[in-house]
Structure formats: structure tokens, C-alpha cells
PyMOL Python script that loads the backbone (N, CA, C, O; Angstrom):
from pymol import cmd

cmd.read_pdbstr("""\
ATOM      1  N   UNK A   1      51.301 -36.306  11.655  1.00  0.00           N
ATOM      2  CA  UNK A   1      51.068 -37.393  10.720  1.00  0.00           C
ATOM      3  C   UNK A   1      51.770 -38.662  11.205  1.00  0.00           C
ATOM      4  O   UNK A   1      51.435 -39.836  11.050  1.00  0.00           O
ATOM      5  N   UNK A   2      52.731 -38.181  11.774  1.00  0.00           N
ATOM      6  CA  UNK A   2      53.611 -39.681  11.959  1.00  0.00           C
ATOM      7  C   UNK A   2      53.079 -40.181  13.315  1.00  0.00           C
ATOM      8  O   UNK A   2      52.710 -41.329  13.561  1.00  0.00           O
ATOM      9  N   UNK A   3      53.093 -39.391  13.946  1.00  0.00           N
ATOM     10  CA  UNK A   3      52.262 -40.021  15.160  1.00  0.00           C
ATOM     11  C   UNK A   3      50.602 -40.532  14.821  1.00  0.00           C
ATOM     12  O   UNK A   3      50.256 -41.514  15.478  1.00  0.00           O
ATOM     13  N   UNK A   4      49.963 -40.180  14.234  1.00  0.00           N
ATOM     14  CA  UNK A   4      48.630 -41.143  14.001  1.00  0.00           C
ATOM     15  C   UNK A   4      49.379 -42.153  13.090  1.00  0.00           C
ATOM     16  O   UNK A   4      48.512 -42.998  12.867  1.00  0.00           O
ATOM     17  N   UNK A   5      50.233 -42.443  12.598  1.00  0.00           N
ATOM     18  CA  UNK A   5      50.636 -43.586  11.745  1.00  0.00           C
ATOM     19  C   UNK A   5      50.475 -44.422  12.844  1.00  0.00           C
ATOM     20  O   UNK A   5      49.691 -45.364  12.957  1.00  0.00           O
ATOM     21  N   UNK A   6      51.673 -43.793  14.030  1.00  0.00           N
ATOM     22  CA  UNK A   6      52.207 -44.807  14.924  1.00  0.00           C
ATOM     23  C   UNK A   6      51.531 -45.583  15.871  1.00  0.00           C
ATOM     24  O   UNK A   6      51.947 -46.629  16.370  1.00  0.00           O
ATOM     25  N   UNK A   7      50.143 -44.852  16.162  1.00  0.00           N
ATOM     26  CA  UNK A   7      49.332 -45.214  17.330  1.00  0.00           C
ATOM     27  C   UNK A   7      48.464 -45.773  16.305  1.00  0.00           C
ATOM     28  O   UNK A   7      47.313 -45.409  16.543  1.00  0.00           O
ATOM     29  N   UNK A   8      48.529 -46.533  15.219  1.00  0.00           N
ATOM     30  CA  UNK A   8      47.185 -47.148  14.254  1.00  0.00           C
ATOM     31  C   UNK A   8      48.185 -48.358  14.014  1.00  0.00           C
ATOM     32  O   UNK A   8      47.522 -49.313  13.612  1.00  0.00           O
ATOM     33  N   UNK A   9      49.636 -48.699  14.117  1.00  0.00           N
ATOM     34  CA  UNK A   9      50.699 -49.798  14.052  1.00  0.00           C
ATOM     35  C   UNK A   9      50.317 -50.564  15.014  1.00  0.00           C
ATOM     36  O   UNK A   9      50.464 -50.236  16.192  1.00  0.00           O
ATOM     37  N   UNK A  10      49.742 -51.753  14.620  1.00  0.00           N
ATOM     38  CA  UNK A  10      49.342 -53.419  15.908  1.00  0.00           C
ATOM     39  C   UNK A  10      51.081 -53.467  16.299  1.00  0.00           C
ATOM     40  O   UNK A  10      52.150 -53.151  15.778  1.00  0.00           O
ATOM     41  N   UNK A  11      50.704 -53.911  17.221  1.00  0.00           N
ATOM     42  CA  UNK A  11      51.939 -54.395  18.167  1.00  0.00           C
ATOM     43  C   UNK A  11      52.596 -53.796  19.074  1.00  0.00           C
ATOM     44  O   UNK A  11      51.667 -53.203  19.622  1.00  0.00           O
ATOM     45  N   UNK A  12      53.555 -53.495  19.670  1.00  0.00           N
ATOM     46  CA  UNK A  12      53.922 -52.919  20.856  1.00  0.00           C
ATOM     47  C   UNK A  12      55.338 -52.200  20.128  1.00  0.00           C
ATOM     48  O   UNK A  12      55.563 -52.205  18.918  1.00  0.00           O
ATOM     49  N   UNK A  13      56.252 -51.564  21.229  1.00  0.00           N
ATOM     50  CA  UNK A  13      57.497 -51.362  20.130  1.00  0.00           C
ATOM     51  C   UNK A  13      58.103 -51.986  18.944  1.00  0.00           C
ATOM     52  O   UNK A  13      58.236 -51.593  17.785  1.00  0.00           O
ATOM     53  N   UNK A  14      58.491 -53.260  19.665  1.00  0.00           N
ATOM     54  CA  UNK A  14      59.352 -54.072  18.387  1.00  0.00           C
ATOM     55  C   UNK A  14      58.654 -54.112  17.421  1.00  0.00           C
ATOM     56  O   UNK A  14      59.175 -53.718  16.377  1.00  0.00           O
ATOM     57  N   UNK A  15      57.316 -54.562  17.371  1.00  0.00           N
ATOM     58  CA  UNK A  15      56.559 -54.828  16.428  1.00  0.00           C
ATOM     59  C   UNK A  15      56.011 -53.233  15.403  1.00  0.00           C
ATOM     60  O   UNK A  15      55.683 -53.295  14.218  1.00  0.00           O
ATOM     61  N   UNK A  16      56.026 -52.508  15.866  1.00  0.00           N
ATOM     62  CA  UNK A  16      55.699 -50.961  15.653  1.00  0.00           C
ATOM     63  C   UNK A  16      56.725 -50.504  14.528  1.00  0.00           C
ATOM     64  O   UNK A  16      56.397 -50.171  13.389  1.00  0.00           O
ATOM     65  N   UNK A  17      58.404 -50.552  15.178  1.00  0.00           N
ATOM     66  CA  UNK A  17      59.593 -50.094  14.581  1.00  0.00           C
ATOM     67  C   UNK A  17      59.866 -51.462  13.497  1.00  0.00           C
ATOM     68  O   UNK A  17      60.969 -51.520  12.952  1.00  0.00           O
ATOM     69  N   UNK A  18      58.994 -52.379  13.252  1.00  0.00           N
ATOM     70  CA  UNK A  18      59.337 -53.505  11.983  1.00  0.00           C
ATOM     71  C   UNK A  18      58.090 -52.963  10.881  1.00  0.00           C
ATOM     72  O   UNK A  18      57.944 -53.109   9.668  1.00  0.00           O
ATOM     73  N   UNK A  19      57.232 -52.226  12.012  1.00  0.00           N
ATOM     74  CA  UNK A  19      56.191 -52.033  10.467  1.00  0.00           C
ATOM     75  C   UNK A  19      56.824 -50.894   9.782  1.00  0.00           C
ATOM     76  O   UNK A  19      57.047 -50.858   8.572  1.00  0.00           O
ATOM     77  N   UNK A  20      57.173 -49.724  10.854  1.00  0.00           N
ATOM     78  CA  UNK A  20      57.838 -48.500  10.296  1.00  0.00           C
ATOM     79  C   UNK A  20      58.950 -48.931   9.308  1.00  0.00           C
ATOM     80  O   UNK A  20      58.918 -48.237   8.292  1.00  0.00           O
ATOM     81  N   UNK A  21      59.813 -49.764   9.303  1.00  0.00           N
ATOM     82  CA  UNK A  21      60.736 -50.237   8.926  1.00  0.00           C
ATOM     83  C   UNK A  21      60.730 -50.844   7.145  1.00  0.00           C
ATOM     84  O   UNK A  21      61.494 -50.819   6.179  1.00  0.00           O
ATOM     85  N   UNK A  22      59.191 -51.426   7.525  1.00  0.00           N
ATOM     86  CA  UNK A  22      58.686 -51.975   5.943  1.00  0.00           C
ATOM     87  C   UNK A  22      58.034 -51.631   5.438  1.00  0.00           C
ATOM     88  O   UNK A  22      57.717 -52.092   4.341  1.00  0.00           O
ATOM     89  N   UNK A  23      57.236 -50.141   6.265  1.00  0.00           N
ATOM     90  CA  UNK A  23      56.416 -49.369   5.663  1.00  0.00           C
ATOM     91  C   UNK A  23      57.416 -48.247   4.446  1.00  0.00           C
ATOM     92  O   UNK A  23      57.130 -47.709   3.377  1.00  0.00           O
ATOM     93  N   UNK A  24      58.464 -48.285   5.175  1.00  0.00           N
ATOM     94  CA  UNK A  24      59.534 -47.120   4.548  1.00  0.00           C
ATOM     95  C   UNK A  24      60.203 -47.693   3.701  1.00  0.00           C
ATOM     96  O   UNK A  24      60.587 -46.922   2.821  1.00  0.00           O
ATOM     97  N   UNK A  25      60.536 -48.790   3.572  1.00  0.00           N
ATOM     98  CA  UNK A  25      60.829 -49.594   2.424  1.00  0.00           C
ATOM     99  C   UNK A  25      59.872 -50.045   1.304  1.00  0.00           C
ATOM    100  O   UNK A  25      60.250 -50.298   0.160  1.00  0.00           O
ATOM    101  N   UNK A  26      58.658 -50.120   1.714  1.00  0.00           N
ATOM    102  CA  UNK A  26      57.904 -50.172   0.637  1.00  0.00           C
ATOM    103  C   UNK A  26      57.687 -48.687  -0.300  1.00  0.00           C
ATOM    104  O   UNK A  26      57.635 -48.552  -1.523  1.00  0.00           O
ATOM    105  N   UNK A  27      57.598 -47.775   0.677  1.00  0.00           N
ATOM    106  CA  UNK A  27      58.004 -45.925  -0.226  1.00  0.00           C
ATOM    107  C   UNK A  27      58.799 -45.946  -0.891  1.00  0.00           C
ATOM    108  O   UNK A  27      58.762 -45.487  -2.032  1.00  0.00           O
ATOM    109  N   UNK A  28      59.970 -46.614  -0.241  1.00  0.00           N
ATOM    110  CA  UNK A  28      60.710 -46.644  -0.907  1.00  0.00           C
ATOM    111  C   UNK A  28      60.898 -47.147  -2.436  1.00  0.00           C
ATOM    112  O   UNK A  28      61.301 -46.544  -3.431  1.00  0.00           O
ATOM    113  N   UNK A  29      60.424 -48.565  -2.236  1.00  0.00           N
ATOM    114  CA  UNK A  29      60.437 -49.112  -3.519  1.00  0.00           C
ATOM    115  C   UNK A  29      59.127 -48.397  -4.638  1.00  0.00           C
ATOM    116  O   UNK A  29      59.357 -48.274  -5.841  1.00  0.00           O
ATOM    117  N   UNK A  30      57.690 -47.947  -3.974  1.00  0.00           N
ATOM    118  CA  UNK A  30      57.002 -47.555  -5.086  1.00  0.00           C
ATOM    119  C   UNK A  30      57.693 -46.443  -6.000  1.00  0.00           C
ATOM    120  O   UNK A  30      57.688 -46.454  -7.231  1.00  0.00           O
ATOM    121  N   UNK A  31      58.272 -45.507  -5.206  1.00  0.00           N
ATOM    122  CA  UNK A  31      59.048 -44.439  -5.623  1.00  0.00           C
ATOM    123  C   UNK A  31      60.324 -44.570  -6.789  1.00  0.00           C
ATOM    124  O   UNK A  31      60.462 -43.815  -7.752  1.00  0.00           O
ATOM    125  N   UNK A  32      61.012 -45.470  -6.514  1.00  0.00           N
ATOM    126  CA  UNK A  32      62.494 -46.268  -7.085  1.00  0.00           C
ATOM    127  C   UNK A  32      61.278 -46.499  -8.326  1.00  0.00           C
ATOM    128  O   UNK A  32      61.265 -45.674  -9.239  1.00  0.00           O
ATOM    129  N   UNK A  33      60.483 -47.390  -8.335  1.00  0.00           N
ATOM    130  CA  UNK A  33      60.052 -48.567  -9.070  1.00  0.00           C
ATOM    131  C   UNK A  33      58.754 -48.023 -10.091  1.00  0.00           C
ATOM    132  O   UNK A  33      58.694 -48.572 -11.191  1.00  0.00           O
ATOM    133  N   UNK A  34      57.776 -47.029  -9.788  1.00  0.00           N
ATOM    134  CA  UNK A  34      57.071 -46.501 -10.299  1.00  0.00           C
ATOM    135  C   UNK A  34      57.114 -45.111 -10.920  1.00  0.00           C
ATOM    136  O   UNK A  34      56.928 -44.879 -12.115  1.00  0.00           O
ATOM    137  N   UNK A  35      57.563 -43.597  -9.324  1.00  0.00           N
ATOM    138  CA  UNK A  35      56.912 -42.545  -9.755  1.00  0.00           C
ATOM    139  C   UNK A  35      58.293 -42.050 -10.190  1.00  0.00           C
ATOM    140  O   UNK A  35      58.115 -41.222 -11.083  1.00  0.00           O
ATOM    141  N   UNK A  36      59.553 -42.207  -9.940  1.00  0.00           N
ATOM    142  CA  UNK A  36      60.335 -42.080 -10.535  1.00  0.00           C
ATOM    143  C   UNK A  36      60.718 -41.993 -11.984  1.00  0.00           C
ATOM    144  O   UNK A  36      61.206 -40.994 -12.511  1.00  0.00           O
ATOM    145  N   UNK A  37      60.330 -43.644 -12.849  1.00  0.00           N
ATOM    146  CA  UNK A  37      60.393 -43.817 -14.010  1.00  0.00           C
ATOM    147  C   UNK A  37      59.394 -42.923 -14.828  1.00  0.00           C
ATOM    148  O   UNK A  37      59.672 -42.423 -15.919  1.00  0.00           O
ATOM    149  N   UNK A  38      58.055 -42.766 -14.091  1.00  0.00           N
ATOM    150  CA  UNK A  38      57.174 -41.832 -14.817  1.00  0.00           C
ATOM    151  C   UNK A  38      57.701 -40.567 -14.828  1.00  0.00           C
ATOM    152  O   UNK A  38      58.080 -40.111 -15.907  1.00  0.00           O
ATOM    153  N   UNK A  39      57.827 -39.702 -13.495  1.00  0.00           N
ATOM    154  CA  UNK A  39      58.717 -38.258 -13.874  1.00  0.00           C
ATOM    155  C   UNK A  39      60.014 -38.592 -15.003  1.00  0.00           C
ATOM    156  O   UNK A  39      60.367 -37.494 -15.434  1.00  0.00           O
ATOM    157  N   UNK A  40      60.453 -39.172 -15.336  1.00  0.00           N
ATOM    158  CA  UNK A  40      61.482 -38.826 -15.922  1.00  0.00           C
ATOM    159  C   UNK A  40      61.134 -39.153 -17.604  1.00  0.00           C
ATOM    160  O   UNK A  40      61.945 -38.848 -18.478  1.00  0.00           O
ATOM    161  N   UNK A  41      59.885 -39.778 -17.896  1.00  0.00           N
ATOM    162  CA  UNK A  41      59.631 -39.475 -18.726  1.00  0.00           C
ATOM    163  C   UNK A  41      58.545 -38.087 -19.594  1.00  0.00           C
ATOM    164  O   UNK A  41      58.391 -37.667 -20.741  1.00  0.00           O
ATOM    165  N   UNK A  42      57.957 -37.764 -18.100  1.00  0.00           N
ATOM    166  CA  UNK A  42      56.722 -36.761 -18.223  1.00  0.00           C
ATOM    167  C   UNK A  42      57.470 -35.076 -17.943  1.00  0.00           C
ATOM    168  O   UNK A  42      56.969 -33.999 -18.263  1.00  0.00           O
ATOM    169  N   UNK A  43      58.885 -35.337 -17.204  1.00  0.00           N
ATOM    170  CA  UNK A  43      59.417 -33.992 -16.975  1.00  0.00           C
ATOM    171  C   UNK A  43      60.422 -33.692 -17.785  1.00  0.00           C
ATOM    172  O   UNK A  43      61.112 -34.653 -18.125  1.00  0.00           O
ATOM    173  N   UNK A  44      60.775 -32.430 -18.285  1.00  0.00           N
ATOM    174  CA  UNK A  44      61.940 -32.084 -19.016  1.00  0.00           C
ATOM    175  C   UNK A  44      63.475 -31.817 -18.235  1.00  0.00           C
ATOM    176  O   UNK A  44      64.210 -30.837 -18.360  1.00  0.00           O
ATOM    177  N   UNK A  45      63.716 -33.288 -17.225  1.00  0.00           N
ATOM    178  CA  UNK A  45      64.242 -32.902 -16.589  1.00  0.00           C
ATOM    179  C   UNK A  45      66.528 -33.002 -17.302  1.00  0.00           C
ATOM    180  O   UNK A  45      67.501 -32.349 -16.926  1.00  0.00           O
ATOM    181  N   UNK A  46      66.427 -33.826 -18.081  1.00  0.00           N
ATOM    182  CA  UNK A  46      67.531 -33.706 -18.621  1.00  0.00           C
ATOM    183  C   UNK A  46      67.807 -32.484 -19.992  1.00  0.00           C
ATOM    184  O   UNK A  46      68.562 -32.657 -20.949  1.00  0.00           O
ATOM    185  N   UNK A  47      67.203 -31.626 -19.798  1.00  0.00           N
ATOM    186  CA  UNK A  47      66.967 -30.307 -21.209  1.00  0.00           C
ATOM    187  C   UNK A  47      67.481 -29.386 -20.187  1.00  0.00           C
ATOM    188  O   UNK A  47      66.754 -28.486 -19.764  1.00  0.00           O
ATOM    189  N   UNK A  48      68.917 -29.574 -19.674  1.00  0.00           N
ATOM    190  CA  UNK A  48      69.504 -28.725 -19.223  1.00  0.00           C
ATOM    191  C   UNK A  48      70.191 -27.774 -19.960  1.00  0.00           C
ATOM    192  O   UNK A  48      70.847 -28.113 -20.945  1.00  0.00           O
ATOM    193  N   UNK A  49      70.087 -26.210 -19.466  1.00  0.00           N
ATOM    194  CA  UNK A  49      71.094 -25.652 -20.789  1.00  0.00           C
ATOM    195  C   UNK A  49      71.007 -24.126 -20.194  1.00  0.00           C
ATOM    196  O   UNK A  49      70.039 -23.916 -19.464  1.00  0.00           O
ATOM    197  N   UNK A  50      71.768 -23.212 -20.388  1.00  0.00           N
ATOM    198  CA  UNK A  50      71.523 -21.202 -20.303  1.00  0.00           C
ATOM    199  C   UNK A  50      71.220 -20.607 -21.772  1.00  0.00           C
ATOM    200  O   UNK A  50      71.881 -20.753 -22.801  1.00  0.00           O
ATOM    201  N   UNK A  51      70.578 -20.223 -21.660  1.00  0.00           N
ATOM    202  CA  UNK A  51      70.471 -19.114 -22.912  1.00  0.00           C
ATOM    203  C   UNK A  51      69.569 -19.969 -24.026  1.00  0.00           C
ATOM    204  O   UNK A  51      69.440 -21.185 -23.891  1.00  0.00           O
ATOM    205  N   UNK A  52      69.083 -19.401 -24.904  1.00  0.00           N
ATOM    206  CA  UNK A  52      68.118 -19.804 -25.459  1.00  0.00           C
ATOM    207  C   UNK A  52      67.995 -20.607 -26.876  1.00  0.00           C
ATOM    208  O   UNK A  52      66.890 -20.949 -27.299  1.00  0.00           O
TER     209      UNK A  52
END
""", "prot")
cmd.dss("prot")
cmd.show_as("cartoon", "prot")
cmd.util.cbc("prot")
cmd.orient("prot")
């Protein structure tokens, strides 16, 4: 996967390792900024507890 990313990136190295760079920062942010806030309202993830 990461290699067809890499050979579909215009530019040569430098230019390659700046897209990788803002490609992973943009994951970054949809994740932080979107699917995050949704799991934590759609999962029971703070209903921590043992026994019933």
C-alpha cells in the first residue's frame, strides 16, 4: 500500500517526503478532529467497570 502511495506522489524525493509528511498530518487531523469525537460518542467507551 505504501509503496503505490509513493510511486503515484509528483515530485522526486524532497517533494515525495513533503507530501508524505502532509499527507500524515492531514490523518492525522481528520482522526483528532472528526472520527475520534464520533467514537466517543457512538462507543461505550468510558462504562468501565467488573461485575455486573
Amino acid at each position: 500500500m505504501y509503496g503505490w502511495i509513493w510511486q503515484r506522489l509528483p515530485g522526486k524525493l524532497g517533494g515525495k517526503a513533503t507530501w508524505v509528511v502532509l499527507l500524515g498530518i492531514a490523518m492525522i487531523a481528520l482522526l483528532w478532529f472528526l472520527v475520534f469525537p464520533w467514537a466517543t460518542i457512538h462507543l461505550p467507551i468510558d462504562q468501565v467497570g467488573v461485575g455486573g
